[in-house]
Every structure is written in structure tokens, then in C-alpha cells.
C-alpha positions as CSV (number, residue, x, y, z in Angstrom):
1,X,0.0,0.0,0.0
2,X,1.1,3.7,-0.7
3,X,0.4,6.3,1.6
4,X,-0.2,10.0,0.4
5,X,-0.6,12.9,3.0
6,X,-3.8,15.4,2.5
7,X,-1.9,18.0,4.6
8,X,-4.3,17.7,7.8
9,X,-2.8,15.9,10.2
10,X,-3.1,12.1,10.6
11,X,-5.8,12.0,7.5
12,X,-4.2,9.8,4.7
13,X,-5.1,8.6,1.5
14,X,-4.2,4.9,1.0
15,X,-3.6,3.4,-2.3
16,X,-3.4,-0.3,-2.8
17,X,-1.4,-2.4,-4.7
18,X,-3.8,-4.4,-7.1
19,X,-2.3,-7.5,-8.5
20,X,-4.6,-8.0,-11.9
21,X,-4.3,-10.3,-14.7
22,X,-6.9,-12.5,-17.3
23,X,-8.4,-13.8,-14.4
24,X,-9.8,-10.6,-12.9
25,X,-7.8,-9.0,-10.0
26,X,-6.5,-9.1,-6.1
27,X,-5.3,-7.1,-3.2
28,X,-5.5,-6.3,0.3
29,X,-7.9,-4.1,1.5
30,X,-6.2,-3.6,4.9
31,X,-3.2,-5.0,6.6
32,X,-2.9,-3.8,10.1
33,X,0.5,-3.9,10.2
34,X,1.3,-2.7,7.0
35,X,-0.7,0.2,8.3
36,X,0.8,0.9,11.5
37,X,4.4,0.6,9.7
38,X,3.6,3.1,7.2
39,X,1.3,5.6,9.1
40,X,2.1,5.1,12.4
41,X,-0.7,5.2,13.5
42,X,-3.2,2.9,15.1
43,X,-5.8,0.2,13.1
44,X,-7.7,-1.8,15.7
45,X,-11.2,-1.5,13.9
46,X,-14.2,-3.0,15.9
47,X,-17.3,-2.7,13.5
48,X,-17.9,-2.4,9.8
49,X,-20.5,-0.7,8.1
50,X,-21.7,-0.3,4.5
51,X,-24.1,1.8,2.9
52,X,-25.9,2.1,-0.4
53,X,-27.0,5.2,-2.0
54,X,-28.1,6.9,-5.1
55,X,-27.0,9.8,-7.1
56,X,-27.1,13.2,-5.3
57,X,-27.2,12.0,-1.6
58,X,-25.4,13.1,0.7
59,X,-24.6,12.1,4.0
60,X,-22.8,14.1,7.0
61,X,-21.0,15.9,8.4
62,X,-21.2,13.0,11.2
63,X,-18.4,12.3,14.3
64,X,-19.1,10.8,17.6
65,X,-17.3,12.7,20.4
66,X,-15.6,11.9,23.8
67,X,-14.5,8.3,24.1
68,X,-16.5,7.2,21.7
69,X,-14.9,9.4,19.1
70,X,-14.2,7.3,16.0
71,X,-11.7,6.9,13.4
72,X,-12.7,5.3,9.9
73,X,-11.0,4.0,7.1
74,X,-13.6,4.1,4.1
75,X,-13.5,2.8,0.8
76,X,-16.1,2.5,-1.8
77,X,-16.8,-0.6,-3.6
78,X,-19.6,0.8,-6.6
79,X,-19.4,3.6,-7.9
80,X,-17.7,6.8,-7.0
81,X,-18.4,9.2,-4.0
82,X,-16.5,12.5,-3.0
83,X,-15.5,12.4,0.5
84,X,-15.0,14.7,2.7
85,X,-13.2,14.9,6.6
86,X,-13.1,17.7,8.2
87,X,-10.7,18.7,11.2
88,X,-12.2,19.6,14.9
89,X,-9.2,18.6,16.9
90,X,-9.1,21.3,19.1
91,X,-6.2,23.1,19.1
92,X,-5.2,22.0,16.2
93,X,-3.7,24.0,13.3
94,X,-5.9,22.5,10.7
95,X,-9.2,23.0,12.9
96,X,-11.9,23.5,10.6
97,X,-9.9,22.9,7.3
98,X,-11.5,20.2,5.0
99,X,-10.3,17.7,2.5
100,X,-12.2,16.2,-0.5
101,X,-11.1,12.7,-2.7
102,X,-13.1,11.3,-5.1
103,X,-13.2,7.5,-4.0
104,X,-14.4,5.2,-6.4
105,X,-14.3,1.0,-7.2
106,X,-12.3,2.0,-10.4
107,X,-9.8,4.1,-8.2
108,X,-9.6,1.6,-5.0
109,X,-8.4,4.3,-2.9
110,X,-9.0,4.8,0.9
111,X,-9.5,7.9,3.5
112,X,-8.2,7.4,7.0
113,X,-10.5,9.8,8.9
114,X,-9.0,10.3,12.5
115,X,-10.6,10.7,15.8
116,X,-11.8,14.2,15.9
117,X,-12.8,15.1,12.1
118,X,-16.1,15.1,10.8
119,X,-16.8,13.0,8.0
120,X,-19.5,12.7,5.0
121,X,-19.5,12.2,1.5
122,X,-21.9,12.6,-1.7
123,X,-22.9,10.1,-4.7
124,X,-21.6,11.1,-7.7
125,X,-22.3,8.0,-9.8
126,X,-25.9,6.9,-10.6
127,X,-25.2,4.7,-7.1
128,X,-22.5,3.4,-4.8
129,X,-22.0,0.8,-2.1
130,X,-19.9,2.9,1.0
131,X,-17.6,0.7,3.3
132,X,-16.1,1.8,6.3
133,X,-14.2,0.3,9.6
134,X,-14.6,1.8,12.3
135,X,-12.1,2.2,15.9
136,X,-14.9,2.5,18.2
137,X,-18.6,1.3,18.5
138,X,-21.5,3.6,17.5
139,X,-23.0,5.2,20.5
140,X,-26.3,7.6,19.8
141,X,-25.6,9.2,22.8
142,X,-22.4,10.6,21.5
143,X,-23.6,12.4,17.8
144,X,-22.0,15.0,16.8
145,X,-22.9,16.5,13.5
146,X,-22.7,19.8,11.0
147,X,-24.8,20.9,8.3
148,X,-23.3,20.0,5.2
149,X,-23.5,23.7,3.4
150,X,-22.1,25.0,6.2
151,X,-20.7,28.2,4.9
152,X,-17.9,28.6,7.2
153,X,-16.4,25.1,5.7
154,X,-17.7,26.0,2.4
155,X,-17.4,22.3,1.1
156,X,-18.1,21.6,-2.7
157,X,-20.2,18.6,-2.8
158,X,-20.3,18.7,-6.5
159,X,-23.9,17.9,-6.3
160,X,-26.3,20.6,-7.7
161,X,-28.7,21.7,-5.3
162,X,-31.7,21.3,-7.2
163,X,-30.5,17.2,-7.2
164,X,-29.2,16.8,-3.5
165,X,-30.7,14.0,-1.1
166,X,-30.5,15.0,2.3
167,X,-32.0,13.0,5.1
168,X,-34.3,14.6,7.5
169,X,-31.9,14.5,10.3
170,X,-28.8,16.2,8.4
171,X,-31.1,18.6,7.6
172,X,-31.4,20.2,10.9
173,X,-27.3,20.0,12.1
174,X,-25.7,22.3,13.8
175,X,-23.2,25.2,12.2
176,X,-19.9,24.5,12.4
177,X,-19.3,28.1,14.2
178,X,-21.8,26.2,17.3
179,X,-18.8,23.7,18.2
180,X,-16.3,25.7,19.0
């Protein structure tokens, strides 16, 4: 696996190496080690999650806080999403910077989001299957969440408005200027 920085802290951008010939293709998703080694940093994931979704949805900006803040690595495996982490660390000196990658099955790449960043993403393909490990269990109780428009973050979607999906409940998230 290659590693590329995205210039916040700790967020990385993992690259495989596929193995393909007539047959079709191989390679490994995640090697802990291989992780740790190259990152430094930690990959005991405790749950998985996937999601399906259709063009124009978007989902976040989610995090859980506390001790049960979260870190992902996600991965799509149809289609192609742009995803987006976001930095709330306090104190740190990307707070409230954001990245974007598009992620696709074509691409195979991968966004560690660390403990402390909000995450979401949006379809940009007619639909795509979402996967993501997560370091900690979800807890309800622990939500936090901002409104994807924000305009303090000022993220680029690439979704026109007129075709954005957004469910009920991140419709009604906070401003990102409420956390601090």
C-alpha cells in the first residue's frame, strides 16, 4: 500500500497495490500492520458498516465525540463518491480545514479519517455501495454533527442543489461556528 498525506494531520489517503491479470484482480484491503508501519498510526477497527446510495445523496458531516470518538477508514466498492473529513481537533492547526477525494471502485483508494474530524460524502455515480471500519462502537448518545453547506467550511459537494438528497436528520445539524 502507498500512503499520500492530504496536509491535515493524521488523514491519509491509502492506495493499494492491485495485482490484476486475465483472471480478474486481487489485493489487500487492509493489513494492520502494513498500516501501522507506514502511518504510524493505530488500526484496531471493531465494526464495519456499508451503505448504499443513489445519485445526489449526501450524508454528514457526522463524528461521535468523547470516548466514543471514532476513526474510519472508508473505501467505496460501486461507484464513486466525494468524501470529505473535516478537522475539529481542538487546538489543532488545521481545525476546521477540509479535504475532499473522489473514491471510487475504479480508483480503489481509501481515507483514513482520524478521531476528531467530521466526516460525510456525496454520490456522484448513478449509485454506490460505501464501506467503512470503524475504531470504536457507534453510541447515539455521543452524535455530533454539522450541516453539510455550512458556509464557514464551504465544502463543494459537486452535487447541484436542485439534485441533493438529504435526510431529515442532516437537515437540521448544527453550524460549524456552534462547536467551538
Amino acid at each position: 500500500m502507498d500512503i499520500q498525506e492530504t496536509g491535515l494531520k493524521d488523514c491519509v489517503i491509502i492506495k493499494p497495490r492491485v495485482f490484476e491479470d486475465s483472471r480478474g484482480y486481487f489485493f489487500e484491503s487492509f493489513n494492520k500492520k502494513t498500516f501501522e508501519d507506514k502511518t504510524g498510526l493505530s488500526g484496531n477497527f471493531v465494526q464495519d458498516n456499508q451503505s448504499f446510495s443513489s445519485y445526489g445523496v449526501i450524508r454528514g458531516l457526522h463524528a461521535q465525540s468523547g470516548e466514543f470518538a471514532q476513526a474510519k477508514l472508508v473505501r467505496v466498492l460501486k461507484g464513486e463518491v466525494l468524501d470529505v473529513a473535516v478537522d475539529i481537533r481542538p487546538g489543532s492547526p488545521t481545525y476546521g480545514k477540509h479535504i475532499s477525494v473522489k473514491l471510487s471502485a475504479e480508483n480503489r483508494l481509501q481515507l483514513y479519517v482520524p478521531r476528531g474530524f467530521l466526516h460525510g460524502f456525496s454520490v456522484l455515480s448513478e449509485t454506490a455501495e460505501f464501506f467503512y471500519k470503524c475504531d470504536n462502537f457507534y453510541e447515539k448518545s455521543a452524535e455530533v454533527g454539522v450541516m453539510y453547506n455550512d458556509a464557514d467550511l464551504g465544502v463543494d459537494w459537486m452535487i447541484p442543489a436542485s439534485k441533493a438528497a438529504i435526510s431529515d436528520k442532516d437537515l437540521v445539524l448544527n453550524t460549524f461556528a456552534s462547536l467551538k
